[in-house]
N, C-alpha and C positions, 0 to 999 in steps of 0.2 A: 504493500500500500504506500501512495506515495502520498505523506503528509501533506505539501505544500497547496497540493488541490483544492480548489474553493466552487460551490454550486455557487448558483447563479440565487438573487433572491427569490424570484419566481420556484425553483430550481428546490429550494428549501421550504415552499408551501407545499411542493409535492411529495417531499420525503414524510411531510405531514401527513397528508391526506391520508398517503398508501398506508402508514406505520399504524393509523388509527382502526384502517379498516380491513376486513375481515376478507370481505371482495368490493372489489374497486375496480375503477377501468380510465386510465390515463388515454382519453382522447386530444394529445398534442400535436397541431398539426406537425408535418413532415418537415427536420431543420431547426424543431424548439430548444431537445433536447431531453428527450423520454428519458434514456439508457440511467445515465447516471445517479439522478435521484429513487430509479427502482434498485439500485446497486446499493444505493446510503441507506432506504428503506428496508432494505434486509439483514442491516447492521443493525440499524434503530432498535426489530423486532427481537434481535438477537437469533436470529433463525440458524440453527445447523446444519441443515438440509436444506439445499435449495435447487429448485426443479426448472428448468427453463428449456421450453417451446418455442423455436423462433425462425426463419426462414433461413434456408444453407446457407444465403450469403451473408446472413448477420452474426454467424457462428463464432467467427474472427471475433468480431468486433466488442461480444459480450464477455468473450475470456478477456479480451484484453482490459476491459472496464472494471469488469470484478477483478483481476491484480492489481489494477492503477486506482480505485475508490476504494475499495474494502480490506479487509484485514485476513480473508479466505487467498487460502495456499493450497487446498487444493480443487484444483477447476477442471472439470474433464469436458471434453467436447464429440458426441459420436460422429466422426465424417469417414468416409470414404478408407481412410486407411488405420482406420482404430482394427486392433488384432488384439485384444481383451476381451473374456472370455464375457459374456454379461452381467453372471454375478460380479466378477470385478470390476467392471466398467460402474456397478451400483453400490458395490462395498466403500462402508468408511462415512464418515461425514465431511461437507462439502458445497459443491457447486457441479451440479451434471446437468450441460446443455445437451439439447437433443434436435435433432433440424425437423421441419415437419415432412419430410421426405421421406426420414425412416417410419414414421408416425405409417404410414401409405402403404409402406411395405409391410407393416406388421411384423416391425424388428424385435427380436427375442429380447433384448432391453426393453422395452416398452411394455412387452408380452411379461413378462416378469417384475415390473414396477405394478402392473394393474392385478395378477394374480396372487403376489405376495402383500399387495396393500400397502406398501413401504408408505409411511408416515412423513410425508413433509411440510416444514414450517410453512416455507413460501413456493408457491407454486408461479412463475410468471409466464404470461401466455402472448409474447413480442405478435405483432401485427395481425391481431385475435380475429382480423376479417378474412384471415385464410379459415377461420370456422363457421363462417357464416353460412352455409347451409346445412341444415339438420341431415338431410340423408346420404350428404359425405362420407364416408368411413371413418375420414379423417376425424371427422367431430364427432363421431360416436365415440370411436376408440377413447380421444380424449373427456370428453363430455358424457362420457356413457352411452348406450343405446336407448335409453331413455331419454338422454337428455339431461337427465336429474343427478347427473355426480356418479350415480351406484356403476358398483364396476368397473369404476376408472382409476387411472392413474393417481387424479384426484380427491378422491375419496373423503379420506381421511386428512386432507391438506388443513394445516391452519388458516393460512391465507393463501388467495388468487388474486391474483394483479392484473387486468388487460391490459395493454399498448398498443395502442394504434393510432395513424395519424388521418384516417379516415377508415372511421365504422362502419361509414353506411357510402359504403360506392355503389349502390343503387338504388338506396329505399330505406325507411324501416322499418321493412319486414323482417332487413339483416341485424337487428339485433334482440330475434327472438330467442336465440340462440343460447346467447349471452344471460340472460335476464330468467331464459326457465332455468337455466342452469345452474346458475349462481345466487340471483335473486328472486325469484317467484313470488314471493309473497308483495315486488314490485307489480305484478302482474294478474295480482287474484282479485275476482271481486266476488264478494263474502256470499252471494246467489248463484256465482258460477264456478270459482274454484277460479284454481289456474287459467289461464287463456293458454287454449290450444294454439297453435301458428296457422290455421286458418282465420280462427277470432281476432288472434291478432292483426293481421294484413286487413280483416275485413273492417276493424275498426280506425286502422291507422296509415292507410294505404287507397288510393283509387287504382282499381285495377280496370284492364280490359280482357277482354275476349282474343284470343289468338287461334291458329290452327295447331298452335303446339300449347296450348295450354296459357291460362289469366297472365298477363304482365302485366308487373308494379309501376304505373306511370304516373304517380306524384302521392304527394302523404296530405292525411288531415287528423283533426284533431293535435296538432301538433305539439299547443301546448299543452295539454294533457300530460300529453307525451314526456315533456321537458321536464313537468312538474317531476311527475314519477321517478326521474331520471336522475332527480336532484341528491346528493348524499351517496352515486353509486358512481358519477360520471364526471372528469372533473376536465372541460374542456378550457385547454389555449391555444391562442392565434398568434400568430409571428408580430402582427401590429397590436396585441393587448400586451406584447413582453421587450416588444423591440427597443423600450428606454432599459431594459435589462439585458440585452442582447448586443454582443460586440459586434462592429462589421463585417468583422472576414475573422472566420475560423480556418486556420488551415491542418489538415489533420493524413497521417495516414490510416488506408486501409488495407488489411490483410484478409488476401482472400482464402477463403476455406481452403484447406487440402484438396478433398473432392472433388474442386471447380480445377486442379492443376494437374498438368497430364507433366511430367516433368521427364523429357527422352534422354536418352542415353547423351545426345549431342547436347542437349542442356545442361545436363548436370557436369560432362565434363567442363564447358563453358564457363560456368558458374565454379567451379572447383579452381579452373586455372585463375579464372579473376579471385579469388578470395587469397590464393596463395600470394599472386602476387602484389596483390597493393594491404596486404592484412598489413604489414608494417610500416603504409605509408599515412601522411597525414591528413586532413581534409583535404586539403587544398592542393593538394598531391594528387589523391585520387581526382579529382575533377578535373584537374589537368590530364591525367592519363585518361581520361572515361570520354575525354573528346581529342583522343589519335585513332587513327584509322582503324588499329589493328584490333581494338572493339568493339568493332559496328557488328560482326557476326552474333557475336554473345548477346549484344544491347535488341537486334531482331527475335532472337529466337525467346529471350524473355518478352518483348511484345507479341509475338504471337503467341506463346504459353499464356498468357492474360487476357486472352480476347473472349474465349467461355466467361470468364470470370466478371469480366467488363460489361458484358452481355446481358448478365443477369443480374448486375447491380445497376444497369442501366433502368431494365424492364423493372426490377421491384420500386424505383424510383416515380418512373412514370406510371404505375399499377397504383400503387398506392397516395397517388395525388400531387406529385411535385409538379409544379407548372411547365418547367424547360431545363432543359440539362445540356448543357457543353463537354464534349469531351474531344481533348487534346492527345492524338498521337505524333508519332514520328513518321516510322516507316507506310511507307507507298501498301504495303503490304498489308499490316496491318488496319488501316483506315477502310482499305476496300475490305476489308474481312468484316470489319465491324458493321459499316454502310450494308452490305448486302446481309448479314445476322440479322440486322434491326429493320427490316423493310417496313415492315407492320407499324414502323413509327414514324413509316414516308420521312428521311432522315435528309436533313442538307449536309454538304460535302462542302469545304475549301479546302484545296490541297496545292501545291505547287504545281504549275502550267493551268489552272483555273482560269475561264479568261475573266476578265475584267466585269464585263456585261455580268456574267454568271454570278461574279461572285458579290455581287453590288444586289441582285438579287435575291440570294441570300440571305444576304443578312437585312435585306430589308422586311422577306418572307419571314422570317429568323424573330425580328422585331414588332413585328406588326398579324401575324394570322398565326391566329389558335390551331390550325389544323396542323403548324411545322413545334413539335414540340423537342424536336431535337435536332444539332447539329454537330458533326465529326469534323473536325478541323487539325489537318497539320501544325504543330508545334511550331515549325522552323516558317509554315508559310502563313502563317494567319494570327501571330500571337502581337501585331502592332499595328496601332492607327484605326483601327473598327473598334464600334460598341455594341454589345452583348446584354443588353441590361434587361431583357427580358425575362431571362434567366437569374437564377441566383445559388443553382449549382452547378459546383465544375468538377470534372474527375479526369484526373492527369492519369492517363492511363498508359503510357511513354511521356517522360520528361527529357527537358532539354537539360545537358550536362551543365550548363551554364545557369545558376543559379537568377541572373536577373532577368533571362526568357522566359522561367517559370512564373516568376514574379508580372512579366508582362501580359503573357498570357492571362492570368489567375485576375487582371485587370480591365481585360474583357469584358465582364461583368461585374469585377469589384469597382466603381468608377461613380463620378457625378453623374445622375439619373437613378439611380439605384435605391430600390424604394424597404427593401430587405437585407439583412444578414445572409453574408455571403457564404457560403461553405465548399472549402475547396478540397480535394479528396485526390490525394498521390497511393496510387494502386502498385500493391508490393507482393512479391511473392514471399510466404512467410518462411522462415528458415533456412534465408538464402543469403548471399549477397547483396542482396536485388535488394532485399528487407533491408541493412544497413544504409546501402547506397540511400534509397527512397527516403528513408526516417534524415537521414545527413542532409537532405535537399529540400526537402521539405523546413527543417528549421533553418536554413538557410535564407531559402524563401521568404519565412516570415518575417527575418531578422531583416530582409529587404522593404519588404513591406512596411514593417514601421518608420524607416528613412524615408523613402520616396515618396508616399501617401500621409502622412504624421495628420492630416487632416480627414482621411477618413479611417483613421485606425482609433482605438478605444480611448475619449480624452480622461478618460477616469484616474488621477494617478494613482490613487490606491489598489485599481487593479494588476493582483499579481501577473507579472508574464514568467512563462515556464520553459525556459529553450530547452530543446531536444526533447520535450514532451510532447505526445500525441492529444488529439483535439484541445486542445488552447484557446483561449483566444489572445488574439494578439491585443 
């Protein structure tokens, strides 16, 4: 646990909230900053056990939170290349994240938490609108096949914590789910008992007729709805916190195991780079990490990151972030990514873009809802244009030169800019790659306080943390 760390005030009403209650559900939009006040709030309760549910790509992100907020040492993660038998992967007390992937597969972990009934303090259930339909598997297994707890993982939990940065991405029908499960008694009325999830839609929901069966096309009785809501649900906005909220966070991300295919030709890459600059200084390696003779190694970990990129792109845009930027390098990789992400009809500036084109862009970029992302060259696109539509970025290839990261990342961090900026340097964890990224990244921001001093935090009491991940500067 890294002492020095302070939540935000906002940040310390939620440690509240969670710590008081039993079940609860942190509805913060996307970029507030959920993670770390549900980390403090597991400290608060003193909880031994702690159970977390959360999407593969946020797998990284929660081990890394619970080391850097809490006082838990030991944090297990199941992905991809966990070889622990499942009693051991459940043995001891602790921290055991689980991705809701395995959840799907009916992993023998999972299978064994539900049938032995293991007992946990806190149970947190990260972007809880991957349960939002009852006849999921997904949400039975968790939630029971009732719906009501029995038989799950959950059980016997002390406490449940939602997280999510949007509940209801198409109604509130989606959060019947939530409410039989956890709170019912938000949902009974004393003639009818619980509302089923047709009473519910039919009361809180205009639906129509289709050939494939009713859709949800708008809500009423809303406040009702809200009242009910009150004491279970504890919603914030990026402009209800943004006088608490620094401009530009810049943080890295590491992506799951699972998301990385790591080849023979990688690893050696990555082996010869570690050997050779492990005893050089910073400013050594940056100098060496832009000569020729590492652009092979610098590709092949871009292309090892484009799964990974992909799906922190899509949980980005899934879950409600307005626009997203992401900066690569290689020719290679940009087109890899562009054609992945079609489904998000993606703009492209890359080097030989023509002018026409790229003026178009980023006017498409700035101006229509329908372009909610775009992939942009590092070396072609990180100076002279604004991006302010957006207000997350994800370096997903950085430039060796820490002041092009910095220009980039100003894209969108800039005058016009109406949110907190969050910028996100994509790492492979366990690597080189991982050092290099975490060094450039605080690098980055150590720039950023120079060249912008007027849109960085005027707070002086605000601590800055070099070489710490999510910061603000």
């Amino acid at each position: 646990m890294d002492l020095s760390l302070r939540l935000m005030p906002f940040q310390v009403d939620g440690v509240d909230f969670l710590a008081k209650s039993k079940r609860a559900m942190l509805s913060w939009e996307p970029g507030v900053g959920k993670t770390p006040p549900a980390v403090r709030a597991c400290a608060r309760v003193k909880a031994e056990n702690v159970l977390v549910f959360c999407p593969l790509i946020a797998t990284g992100v929660w081990r890394r939170h619970f080391l850097d907020w809490s006082g838990y040492a030991d944090v297990r993660v199941l992905d991809g290349n966990w070889v622990q038998k499942p009693h051991a992967f459940l043995n001891g007390t602790g921290v055991r994240i689980i991705p809701y992937s395995r959840v799907s597969q009916k992993d023998e972990a999972v299978d064994l938490a539900t049938r032995f009934s293991l007992k946990w303090d806190v149970v947190i259930l990260d972007e809880c609108h991957y349960l939002k339909n009852h006849d999921a598997k997904r949400t039975q297994v968790i939630y029971g096949p009732r719906i009501d707890l029995t038989s799950s993982p959950l059980e016997d939990a002390e406490h449940i914590w939602c997280l999510s940065g949007t509940p209801l991405l198409n109604g509130p029908h989606e959060l019947w789910t939530h409410l039989k499960a956890l709170r019912p008694d938000l949902i009974t009325f004393p003639s009818l008992g619980v509302m089923s999830y047709r009473s519910f839609v039919n009361r809180y929901c205009h639906v129509r007729p289709t050939p494939y069966g009713f859709l949800v096309v708008g809500a009423k009785n809303t406040l009702e709805l809200a009242t009910r809501l009150k004491g279970f649900s504890d919603r914030k906005r990026t402009k209800d916190v943004l006088l608490d909220l620094p401009p530009l966070r810049i943080v890295t991300y590491e992506l799951p195991g699972e998301m990385v295919t790591v080849t023979e030709e990688l690893e050696d890459a990555l082996g010869d780079m570690s050997n050779e600059f492990g005893l050089l200084g910073d400013d050594e390696i940056l100098a060496a990490m832009q000569s020729v003779h590492t652009s092979t190694a610098r590709r092949l970990v871009g292309v090892a990151k484009v799964p990974g990129v992909n799906l922190l792109v899509n949980e980005m845009l899934e879950s409600g972030t307005g626009k997203v930027i992401v900066f690569a390098h290689h020719r290679e990789v940009v087109r890899q990514l562009e054609s992945d992400n079609r489904a998000w009809n993606p703009l492209v500036i890359m080097g030989g873009t023509s002018q026409k084109d790229r003026e178009h862009s980023i006017y498409a970029f700035q101006n229509d809802p329908a372009h909610r992302l775009i992939i942009l060259s590092i070396e072609a696109a990180s100076e002279a244009i604004t991006l302010t539509a957006a207000n997350q970025v994800v370096i997903a290839e950085p430039s060796p030169v820490p002041a092009k990261n910095a220009q980039a990342i100003a894209r969108a961090h800039r005058k016009g800019q109406r949110e907190a900026v969050l910028a996100q340097f994509v790492t492979l964890p366990g690597t080189f790659d991982a050092y290099f990224m975490n060094m450039l990244a605080r690098k980055t921001r150590d720039i950023m306080k120079v060249v912008d001093p007027d849109l960085a935090s005027p707070d002086p009491a605000q601590p800055t943390f070099p070489a710490l991940e999510d910061q603000p500067i």
